[in-house]
C-alpha positions as CSV (number, residue, x, y, z in Angstrom):
1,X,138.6,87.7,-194.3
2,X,137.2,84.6,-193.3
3,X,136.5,84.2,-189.5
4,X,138.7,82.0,-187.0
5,X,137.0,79.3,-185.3
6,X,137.2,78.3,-181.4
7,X,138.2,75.4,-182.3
8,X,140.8,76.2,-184.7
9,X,142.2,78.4,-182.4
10,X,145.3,77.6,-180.3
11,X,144.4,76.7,-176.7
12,X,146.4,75.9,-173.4
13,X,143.8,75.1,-170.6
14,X,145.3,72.9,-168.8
15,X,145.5,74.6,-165.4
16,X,143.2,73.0,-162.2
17,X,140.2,75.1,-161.1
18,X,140.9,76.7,-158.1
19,X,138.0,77.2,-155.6
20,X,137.7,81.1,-154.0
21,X,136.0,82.8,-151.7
22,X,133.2,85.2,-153.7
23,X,134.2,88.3,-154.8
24,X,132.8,92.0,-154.4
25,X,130.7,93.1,-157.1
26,X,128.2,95.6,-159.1
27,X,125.8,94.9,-160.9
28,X,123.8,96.3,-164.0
29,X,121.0,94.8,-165.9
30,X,119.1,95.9,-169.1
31,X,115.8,94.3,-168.2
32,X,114.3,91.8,-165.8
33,X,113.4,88.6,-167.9
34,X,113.2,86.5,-171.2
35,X,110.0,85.8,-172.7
36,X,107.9,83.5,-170.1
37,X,108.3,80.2,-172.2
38,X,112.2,80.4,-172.0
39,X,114.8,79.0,-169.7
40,X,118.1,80.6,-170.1
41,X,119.7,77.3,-169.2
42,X,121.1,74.2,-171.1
43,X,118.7,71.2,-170.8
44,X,121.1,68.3,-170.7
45,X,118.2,65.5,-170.8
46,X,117.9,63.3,-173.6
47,X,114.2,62.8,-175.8
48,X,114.0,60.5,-178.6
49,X,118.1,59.9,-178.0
50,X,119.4,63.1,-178.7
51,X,120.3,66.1,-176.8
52,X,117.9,69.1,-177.1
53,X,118.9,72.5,-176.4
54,X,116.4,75.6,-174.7
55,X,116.0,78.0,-177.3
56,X,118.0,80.7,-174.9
57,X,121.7,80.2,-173.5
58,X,123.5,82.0,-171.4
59,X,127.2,82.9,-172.8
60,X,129.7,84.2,-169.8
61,X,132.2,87.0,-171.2
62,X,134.9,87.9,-168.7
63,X,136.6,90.9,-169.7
64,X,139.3,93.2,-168.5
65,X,141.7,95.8,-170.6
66,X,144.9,98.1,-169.5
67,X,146.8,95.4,-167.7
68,X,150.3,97.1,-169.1
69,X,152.3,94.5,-167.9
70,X,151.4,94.8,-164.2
71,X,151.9,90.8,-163.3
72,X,152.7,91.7,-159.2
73,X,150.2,93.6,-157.6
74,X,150.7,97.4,-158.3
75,X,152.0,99.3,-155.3
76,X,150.4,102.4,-153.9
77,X,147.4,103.6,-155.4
78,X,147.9,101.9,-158.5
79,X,147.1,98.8,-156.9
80,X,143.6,99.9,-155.0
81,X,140.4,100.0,-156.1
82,X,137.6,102.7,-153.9
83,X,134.1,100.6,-152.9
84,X,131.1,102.6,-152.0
85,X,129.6,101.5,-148.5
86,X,125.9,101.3,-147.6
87,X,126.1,103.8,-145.5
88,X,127.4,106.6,-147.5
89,X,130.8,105.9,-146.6
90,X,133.7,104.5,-148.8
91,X,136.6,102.4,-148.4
92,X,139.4,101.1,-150.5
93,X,140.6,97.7,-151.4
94,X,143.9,95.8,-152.2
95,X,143.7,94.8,-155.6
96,X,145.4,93.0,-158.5
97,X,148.4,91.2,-159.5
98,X,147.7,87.6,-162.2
99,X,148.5,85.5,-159.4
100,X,145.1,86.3,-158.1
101,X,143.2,87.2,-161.3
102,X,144.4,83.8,-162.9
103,X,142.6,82.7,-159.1
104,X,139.2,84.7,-159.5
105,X,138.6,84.1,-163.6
106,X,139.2,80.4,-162.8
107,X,136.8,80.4,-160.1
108,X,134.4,82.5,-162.1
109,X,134.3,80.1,-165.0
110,X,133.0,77.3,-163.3
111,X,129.8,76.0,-163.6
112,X,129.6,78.0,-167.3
113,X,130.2,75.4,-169.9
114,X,129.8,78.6,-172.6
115,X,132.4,81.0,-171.5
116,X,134.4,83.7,-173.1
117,X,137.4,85.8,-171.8
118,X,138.0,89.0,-174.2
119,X,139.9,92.5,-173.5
120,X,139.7,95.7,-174.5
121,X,143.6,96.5,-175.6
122,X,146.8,98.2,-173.6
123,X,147.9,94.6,-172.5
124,X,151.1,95.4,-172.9
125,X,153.6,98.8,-172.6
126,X,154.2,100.7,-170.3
127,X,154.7,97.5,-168.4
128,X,156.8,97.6,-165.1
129,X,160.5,96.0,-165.5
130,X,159.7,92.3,-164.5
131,X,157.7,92.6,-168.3
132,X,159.1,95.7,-170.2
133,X,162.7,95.0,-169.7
134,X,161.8,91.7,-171.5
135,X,160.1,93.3,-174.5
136,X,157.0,92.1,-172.6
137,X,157.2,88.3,-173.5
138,X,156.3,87.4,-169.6
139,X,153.0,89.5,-170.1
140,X,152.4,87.3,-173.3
141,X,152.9,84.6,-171.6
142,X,150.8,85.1,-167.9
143,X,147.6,85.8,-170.4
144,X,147.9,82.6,-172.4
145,X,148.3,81.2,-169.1
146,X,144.8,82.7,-168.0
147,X,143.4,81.9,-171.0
148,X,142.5,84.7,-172.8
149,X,140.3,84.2,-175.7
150,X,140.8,87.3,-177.7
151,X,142.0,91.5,-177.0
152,X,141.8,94.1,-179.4
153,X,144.6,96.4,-179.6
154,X,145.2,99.8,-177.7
155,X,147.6,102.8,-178.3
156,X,150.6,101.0,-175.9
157,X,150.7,98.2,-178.2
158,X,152.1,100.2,-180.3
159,X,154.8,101.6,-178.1
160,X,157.8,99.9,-179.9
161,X,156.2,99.5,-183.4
162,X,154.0,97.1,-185.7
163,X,156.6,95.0,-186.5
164,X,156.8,94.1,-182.5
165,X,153.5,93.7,-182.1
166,X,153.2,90.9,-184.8
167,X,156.2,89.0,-182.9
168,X,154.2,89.1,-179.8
169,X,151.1,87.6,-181.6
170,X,153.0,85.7,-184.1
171,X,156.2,84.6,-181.7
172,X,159.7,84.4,-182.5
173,X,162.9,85.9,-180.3
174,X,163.1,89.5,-180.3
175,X,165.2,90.6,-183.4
176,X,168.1,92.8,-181.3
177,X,167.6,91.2,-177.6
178,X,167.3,87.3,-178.5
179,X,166.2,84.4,-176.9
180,X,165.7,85.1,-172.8
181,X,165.4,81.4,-171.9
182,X,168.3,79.2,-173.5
183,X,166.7,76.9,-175.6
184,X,163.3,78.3,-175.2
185,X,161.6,80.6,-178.2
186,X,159.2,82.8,-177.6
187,X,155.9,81.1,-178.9
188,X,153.9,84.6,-179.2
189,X,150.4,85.0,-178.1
190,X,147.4,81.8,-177.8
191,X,144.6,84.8,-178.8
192,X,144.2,87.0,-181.4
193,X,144.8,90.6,-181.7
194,X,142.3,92.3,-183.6
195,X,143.1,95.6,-185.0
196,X,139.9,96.4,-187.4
197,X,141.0,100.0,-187.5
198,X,144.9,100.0,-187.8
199,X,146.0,100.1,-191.4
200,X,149.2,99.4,-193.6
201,X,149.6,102.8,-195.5
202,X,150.9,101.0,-198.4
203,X,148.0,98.6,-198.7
204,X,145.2,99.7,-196.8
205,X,144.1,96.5,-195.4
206,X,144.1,96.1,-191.3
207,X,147.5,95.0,-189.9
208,X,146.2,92.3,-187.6
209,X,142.7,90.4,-188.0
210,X,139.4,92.8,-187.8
211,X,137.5,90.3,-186.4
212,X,137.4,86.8,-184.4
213,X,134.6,84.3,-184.0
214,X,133.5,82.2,-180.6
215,X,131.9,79.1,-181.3
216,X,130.7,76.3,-179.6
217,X,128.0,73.6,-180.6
218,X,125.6,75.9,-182.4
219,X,126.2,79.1,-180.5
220,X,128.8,82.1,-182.4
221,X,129.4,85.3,-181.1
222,X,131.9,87.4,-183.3
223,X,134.6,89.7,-182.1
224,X,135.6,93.2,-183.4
225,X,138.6,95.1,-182.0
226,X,139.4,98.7,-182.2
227,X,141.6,101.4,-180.5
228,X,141.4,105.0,-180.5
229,X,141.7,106.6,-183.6
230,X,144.0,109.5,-181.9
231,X,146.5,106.5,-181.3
232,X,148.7,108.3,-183.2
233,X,148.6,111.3,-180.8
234,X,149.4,109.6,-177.5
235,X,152.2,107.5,-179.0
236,X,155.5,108.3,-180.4
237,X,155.5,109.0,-184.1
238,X,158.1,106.0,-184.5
239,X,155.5,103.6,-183.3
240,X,153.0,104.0,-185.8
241,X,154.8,104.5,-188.7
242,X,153.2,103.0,-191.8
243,X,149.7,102.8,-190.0
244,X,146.6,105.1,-190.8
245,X,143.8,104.8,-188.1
246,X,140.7,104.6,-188.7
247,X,137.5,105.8,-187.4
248,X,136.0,103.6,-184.7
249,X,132.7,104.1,-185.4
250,X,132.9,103.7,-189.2
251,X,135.2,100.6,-188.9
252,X,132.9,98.7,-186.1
253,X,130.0,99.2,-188.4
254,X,131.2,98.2,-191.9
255,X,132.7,94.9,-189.9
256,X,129.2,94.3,-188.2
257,X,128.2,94.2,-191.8
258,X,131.1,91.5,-192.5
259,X,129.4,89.3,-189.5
260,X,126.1,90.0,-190.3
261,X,126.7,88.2,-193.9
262,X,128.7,85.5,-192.2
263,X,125.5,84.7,-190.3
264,X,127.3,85.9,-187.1
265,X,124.5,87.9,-185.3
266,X,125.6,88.4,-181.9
267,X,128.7,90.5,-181.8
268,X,130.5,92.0,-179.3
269,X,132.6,95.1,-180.2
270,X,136.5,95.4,-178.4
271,X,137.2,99.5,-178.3
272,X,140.4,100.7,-176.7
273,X,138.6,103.7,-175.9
274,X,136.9,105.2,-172.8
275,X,134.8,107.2,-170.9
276,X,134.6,109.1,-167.1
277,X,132.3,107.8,-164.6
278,X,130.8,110.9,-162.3
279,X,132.3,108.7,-159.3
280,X,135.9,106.5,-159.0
281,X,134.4,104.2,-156.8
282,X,133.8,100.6,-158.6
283,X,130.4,100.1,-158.2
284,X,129.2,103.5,-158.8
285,X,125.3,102.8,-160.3
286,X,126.6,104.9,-163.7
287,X,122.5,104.4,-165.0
288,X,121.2,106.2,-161.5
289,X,119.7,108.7,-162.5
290,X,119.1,107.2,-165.9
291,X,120.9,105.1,-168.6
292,X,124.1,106.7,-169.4
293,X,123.8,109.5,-167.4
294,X,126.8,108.8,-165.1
295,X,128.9,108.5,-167.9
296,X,131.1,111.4,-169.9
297,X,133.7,111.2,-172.4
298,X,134.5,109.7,-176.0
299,X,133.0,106.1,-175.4
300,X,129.2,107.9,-175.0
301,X,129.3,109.9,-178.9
302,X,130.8,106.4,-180.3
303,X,128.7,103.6,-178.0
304,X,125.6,106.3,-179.6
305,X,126.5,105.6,-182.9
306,X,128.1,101.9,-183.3
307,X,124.9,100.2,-184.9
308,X,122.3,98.2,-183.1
309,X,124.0,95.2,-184.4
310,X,126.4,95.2,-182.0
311,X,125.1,93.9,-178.8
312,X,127.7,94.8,-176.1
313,X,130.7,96.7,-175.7
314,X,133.9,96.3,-173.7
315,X,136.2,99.2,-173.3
316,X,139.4,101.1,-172.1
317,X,142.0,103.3,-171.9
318,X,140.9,105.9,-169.4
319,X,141.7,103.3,-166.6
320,X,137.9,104.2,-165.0
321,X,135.6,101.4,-163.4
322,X,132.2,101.1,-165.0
323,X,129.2,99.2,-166.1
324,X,126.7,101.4,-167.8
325,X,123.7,101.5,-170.6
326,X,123.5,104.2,-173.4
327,X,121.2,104.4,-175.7
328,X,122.3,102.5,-179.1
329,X,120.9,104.6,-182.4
330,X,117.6,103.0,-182.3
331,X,117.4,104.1,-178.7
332,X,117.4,100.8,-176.9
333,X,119.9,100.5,-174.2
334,X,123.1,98.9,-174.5
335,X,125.9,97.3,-172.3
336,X,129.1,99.3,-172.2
337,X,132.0,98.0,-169.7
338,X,135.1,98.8,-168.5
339,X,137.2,97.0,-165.7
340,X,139.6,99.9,-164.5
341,X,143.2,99.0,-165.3
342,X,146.3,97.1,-164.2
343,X,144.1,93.9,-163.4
344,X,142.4,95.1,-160.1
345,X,138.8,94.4,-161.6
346,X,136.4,92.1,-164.4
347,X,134.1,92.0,-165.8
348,X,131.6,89.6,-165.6
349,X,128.8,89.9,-168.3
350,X,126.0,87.5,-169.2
351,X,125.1,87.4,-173.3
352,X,121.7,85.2,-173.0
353,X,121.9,83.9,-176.8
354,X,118.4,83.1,-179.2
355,X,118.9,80.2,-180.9
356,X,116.1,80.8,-182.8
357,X,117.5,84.2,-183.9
358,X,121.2,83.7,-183.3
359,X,121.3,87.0,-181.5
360,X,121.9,88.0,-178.3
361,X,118.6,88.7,-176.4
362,X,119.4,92.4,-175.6
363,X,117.1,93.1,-172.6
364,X,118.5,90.3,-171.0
365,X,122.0,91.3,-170.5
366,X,123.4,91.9,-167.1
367,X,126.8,92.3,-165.9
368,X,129.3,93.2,-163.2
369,X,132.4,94.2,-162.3
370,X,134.6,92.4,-159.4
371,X,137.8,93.4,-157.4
372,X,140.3,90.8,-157.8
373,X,140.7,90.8,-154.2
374,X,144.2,89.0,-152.6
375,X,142.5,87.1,-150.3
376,X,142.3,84.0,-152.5
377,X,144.8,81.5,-153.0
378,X,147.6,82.6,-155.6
379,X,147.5,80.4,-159.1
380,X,150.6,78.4,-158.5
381,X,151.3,78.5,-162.1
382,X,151.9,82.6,-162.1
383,X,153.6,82.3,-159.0
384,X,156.2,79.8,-161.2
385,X,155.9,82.6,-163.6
386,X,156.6,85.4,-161.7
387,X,159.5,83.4,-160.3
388,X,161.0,82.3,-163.6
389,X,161.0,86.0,-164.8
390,X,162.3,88.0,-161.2
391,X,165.2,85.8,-161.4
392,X,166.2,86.7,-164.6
393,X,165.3,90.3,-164.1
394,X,166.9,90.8,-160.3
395,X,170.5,91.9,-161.0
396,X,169.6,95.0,-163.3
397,X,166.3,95.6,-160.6
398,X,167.4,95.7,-157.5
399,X,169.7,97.9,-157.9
400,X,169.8,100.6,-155.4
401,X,169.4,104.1,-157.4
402,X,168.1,106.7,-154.1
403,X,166.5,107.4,-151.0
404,X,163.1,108.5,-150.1
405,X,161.5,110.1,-146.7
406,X,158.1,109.4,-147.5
407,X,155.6,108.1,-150.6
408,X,155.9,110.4,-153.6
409,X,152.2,110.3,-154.9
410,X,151.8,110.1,-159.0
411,X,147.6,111.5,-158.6
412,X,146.6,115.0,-158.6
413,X,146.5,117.8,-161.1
414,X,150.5,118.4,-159.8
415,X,152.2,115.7,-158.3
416,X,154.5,115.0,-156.3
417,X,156.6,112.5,-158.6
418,X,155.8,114.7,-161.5
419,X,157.6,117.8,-159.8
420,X,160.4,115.2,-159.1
421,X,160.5,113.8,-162.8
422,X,160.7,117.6,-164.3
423,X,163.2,118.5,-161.5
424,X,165.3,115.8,-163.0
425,X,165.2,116.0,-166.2
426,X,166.0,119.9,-165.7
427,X,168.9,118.8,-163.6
428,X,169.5,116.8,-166.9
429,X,169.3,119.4,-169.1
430,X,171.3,122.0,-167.3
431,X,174.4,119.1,-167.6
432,X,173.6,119.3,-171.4
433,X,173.6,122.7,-171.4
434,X,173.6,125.4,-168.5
435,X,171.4,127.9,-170.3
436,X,168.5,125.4,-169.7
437,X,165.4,127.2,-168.3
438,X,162.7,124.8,-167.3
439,X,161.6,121.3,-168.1
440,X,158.0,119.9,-168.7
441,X,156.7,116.0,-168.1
442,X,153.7,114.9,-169.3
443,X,151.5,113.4,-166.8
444,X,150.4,110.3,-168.8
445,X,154.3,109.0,-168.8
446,X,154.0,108.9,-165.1
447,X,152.9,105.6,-164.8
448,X,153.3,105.1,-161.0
449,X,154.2,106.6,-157.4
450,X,157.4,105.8,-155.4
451,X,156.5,104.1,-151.9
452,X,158.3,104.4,-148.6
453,X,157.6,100.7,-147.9
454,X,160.2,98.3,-148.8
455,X,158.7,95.9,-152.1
456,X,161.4,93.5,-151.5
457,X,164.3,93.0,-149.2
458,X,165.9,96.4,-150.1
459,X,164.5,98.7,-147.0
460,X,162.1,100.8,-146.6
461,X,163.0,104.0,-148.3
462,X,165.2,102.7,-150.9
463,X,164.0,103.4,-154.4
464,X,165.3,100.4,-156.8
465,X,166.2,100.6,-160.3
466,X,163.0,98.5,-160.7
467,X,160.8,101.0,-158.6
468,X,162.3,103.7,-161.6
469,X,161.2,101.3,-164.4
470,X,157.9,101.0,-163.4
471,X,157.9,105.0,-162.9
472,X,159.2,105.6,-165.9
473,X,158.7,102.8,-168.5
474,X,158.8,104.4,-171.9
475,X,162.6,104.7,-172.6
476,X,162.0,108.6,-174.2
477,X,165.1,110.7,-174.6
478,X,165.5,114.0,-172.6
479,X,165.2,116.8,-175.4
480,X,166.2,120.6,-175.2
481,X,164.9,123.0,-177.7
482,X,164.5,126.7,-177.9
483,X,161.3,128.5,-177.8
484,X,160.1,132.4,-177.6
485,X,157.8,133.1,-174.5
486,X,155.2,133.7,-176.9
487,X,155.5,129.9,-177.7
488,X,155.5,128.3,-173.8
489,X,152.5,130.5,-172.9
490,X,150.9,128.5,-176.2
491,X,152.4,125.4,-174.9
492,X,150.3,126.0,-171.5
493,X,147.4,126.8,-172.6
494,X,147.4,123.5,-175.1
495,X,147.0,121.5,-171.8
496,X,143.4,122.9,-171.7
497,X,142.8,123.7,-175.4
498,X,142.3,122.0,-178.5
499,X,142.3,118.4,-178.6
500,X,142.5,118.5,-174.4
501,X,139.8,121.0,-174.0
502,X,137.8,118.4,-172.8
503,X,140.6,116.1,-171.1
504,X,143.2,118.6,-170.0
505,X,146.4,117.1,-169.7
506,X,148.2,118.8,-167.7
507,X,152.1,119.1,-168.0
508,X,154.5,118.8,-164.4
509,X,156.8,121.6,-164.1
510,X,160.4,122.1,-163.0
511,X,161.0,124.3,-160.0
512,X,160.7,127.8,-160.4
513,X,158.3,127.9,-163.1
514,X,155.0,129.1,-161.5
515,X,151.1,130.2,-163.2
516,X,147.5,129.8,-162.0
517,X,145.0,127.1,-163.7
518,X,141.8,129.1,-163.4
519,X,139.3,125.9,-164.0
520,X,136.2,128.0,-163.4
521,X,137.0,129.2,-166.8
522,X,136.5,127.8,-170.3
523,X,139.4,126.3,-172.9
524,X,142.8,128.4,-172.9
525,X,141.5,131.2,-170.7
526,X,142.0,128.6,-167.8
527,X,145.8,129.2,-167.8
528,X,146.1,132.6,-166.3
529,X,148.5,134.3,-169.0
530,X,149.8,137.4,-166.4
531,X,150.1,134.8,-163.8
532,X,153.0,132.9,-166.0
533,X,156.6,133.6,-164.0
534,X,160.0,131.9,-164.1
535,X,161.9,132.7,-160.8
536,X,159.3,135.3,-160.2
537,X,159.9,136.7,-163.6
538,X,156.7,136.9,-165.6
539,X,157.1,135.2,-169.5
540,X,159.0,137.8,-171.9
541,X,157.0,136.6,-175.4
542,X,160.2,137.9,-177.4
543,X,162.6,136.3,-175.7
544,X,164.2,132.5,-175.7
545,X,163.8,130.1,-173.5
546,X,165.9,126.4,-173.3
547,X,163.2,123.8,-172.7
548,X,163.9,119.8,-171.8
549,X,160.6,118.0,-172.6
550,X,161.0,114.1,-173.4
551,X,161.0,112.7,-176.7
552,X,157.1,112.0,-177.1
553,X,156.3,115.7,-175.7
554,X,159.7,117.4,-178.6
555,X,157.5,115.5,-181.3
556,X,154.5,117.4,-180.2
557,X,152.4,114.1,-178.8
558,X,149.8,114.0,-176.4
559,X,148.1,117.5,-177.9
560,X,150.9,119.8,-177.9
561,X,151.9,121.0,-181.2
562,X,154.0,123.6,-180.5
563,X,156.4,121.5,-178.5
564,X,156.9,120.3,-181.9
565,X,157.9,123.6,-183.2
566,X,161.0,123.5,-181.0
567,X,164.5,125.0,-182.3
568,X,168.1,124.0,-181.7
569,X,167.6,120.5,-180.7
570,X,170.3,118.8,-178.6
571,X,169.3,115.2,-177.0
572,X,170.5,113.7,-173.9
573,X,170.1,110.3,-172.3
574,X,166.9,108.4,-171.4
575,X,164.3,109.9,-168.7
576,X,165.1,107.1,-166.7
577,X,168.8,107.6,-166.5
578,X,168.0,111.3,-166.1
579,X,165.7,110.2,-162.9
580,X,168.3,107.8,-161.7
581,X,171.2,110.3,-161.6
582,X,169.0,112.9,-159.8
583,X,168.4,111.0,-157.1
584,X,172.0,109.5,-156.9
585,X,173.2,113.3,-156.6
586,X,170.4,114.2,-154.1
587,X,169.6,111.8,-151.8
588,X,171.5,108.8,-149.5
589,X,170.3,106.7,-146.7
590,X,171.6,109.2,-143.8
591,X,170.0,112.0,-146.1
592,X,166.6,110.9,-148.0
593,X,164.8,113.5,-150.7
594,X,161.3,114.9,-149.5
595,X,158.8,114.8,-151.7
596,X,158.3,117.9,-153.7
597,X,155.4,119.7,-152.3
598,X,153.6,120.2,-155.7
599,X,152.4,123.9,-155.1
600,X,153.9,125.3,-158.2
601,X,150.8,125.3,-160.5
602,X,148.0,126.9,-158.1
603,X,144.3,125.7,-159.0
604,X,141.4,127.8,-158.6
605,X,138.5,125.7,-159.0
């Protein structure tokens, strides 16, 4: 496949630079300097009437990943970043929302005539109402307004299916919801979406372009986007149907190969995939004690094994700040990046290109990652945006659906909006059918907290139908099925077992289901099997129990196979709708629900 020019490629910038105050920032750095002879500058002065160029150039990549949608600043938690203090101390920050990210990348790009703004996948899904409810056209449209070069793909961009995700790069209304805009067709997205590893079944060739190349003047630095190869276990089995993933590593190196022959030595490599910094704060040093030593997870075995042709790599999906070096397979250090999520942080990274070599000069990279602070002026043209699509979406948002005391937190090993969710959907299921027992949630389809604070003009207190959306964003049907004790004591221990021995993912419970998560221990002995009790009973393996899980969780996702193995399957409405008419039933403004108090899963630790 041949590669796509910059200048071939469609471009939009034609929004005004917008001075800013500077933003916070940490730094990490390979090495201290190019050879002595070198300037890493553009010499703009004329000999013999022509320009000459040094033989080293700094490139600027700005990078983020896991915006999913978020185009207002997040609320709660979701919408702070934590800063580590000189003194010891830490401190968190307001951050995101594209009115002010559209503000800092502008401000960042000036003064660097060789710029590049990339992402590392999950643009879109799970996408709070002002984007999902629209298919996630506004989303689309905010990044081709802050001119966004190229993204590879993650697992949410596959939430509603390939065929979606080539009208959002491709344009055209949505096939059962129209045109949004009289008169105005969806044009689809200015960048490419590079999906090296996602391929069509039937043909075996990548659904979306493996690769994109940057160019300007004589400089080229060449683009390869992945996501996780377990894509198909964290999304619903609809949404990847027809697709075989591929292996990161494998795929990233056969297309470094492709570059390689196209001349294209300085690559970049795009991996919705991540890792887990030893601290949550933003500018943890992740190489104190040494290169790659603050790091864990899956991005360390692949950024190990991607070959040394690829010269820096910007990740995702685990929502986690960092800017760290591992150890490529020659054992030089490398730059791997990720800019948390929801568009609270970038990444600012500095490729110094050889033009003599037309590779990246690897002991010269630096980068850092910066909060998107909101104390700079808000880009008029997302504030238009934003505008344009509240309007449309405030008569199905602001709609009134409960009451609240106090904030219902989303973080934690049990939380309090995950006890509420399962409480819910049991409520649900019970109206389905009353023999229903207990209902599970998984944690990763809680995608925000409730706040006390009033967003709008509703109240404080007052949970909209918007607020839900953003909680809940996934449209999954509440399930029941039937399943022996035997069965739910495996289903518990999968959390910590298997593919989420080393991630547990650990499922919210209804009320009256009760156990001990014994983390001192190792794999499935961490769920203590005698401590296992419904209403103070302990588990009967022989007999049957009437489960409500969502869709994704009945088809076995997210690591739990034997939710899959479910009998007697009845569905119900969506988990939103299930949400909604809980807290229609059990809260008013005279009357607000509590919080749950998340005590039912006790952690020994």
């Amino acid at each position: 496949m041949p590669a796509t020019s910059h200048q071939d490629h469609r471009r939009r910038r034609t929004y005004a630079l917008i001075a800013a105050a500077a933003s916070l920032a940490t730094a990490g750095a390979l090495a201290a300097a190019l050879p002595t002879t070198a300037t890493a500058e553009e010499n703009s002065g004329r000999h013999g009437g022509g320009h000459h160029f040094s033989r080293y150039q700094d490139v600027q990549l700005l990078s983020f990943n896991d915006l999913h949608g978020n185009l207002e600043p997040p609320a709660g938690s979701s919408g702070r970043v934590t800063e580590h203090q000189h003194d010891g101390t830490t401190k968190t920050i307001d951050a995101g929302g594209v009115e002010y990210l559209a503000t800092h990348l502008r401000q960042a790009r000036e003064g660097n005539r060789y710029s590049i703004t990339a992402a590392g996948g999950d643009m879109v899904g799970a996408s709070p109402l002002i984007s999902g409810l629209f298919h996630d056209e506004p989303t689309i449209e905010a990044l081709n307004k802050l001119d966004l070069d190229v993204t590879s793909v993650g697992n949410h961009e596959f939430d509603e299916g390939a065929k979606e995700l080539a009208r959002l790069q491709k344009g055209g209304c949505h096939p059962t919801a129209g045109c949004y805009v009289k008169g105005e067709e969806f044009e689809g997205a200015d960048f490419p979406y590079l999906a090296a590893n996602v391929l069509d079944e039937k043909t075996g060739k990548p659904i979306l372009k493996p690769y994109w190349v940057w160019k300007k003047r004589d400089v080229k630095v060449g683009f390869i986007g992945v996501t996780l190869e377990d894509t198909p276990g964290v999304v619903s089995a609809e949404g990847v149907k027809g697709l075989k993933f591929k292996d990161e590593v494998e795929t990233i190196n056969k297309y470094a190969k492709v570059l390689q022959r196209q001349g294209v030595k300085s690559i970049v490599a795009l991996i919705h995939e991540g890792g887990a910094p030893a601290s949550t704060a933003y500018n943890y040093d992740c190489d104190a004690p040494g290169a790659g030593d603050g790091i864990s997870g899956p991005i360390v075995d692949i950024a190990k094994n991607i070959t040394p042709q690829v010269d820096a790599l910007v990740t995702g999906h685990t929502h986690a700040a960092y800017v760290c070096t591992i150890d490529d397979p020659a054992g030089k250090p490398r730059m791997v990046t990720s800019a948390a999520s929801f568009g609270r942080l970038y990444t600012d990274t500095t490729l110094t290109y050889d033009r003599f070599t037309g590779d990246i000069a690897r002991t010269a990279v630096k980068s850092a990652n910066h909060v998107v602070t909101r104390d700079v002026p808000k880009a008029p043209d997302m504030t238009e945006l934003i505008s344009k699509w509240n309007t449309l979406a405030a008569p199905i948002g602001n709609r009134a659906i409960g009451y609240i005391s106090a904030d219902v937190p989303s973080a934690g090993t049990e939380s309090p909006m995950g006890d509420l969710i399962a409480d819910a959907q049991l409520a649900h299921g019970k109206e389905l059918d009353p023999e229903t027992d207990l209902a599970l949630m998984n944690p990763g389809g809680i995608r925000a907290p409730l706040t006390y604070a009033a967003k709008g003009g509703e109240g404080d207190g007052v949970v909209t139908y918007a607020e839900g959306f953003t909680v809940q964003p996934f449209s999954n049907t509440v399930n029941l099925q039937d399943f022996t004790g035997a069965q739910l004591i495996q289903v518990l221990k999968e959390q910590v077992s298997g593919t989420n021995a080393a991630s547990p993912k650990v499922l919210q419970v209804s009320s009256g289901l009760t156990y001990t998560l014994d983390l001192t221990k190792s794999g499935a002995d961490r769920v203590v099997t005698d401590s296992i009790k419904l209403n103070g009973a302990a588990i009967n393996p022989t007999a049957t129990y009437r489960v409500a899980t969502n869709s994704f969780l009945a088809g076995g996702g997210d690591g739990f196979p034997t939710l899959g193995q479910g009998t007697n399957d009845l569905v119900g409405s969506d988990d939103l709708t299930a949400l909604e008419k809980y807290l229609t039933a059990n809260s008013s403004a005279a009357n607000p629900i509590a919080p749950p108090a998340a005590n039912r899963i006790t952690v020994v630790q």
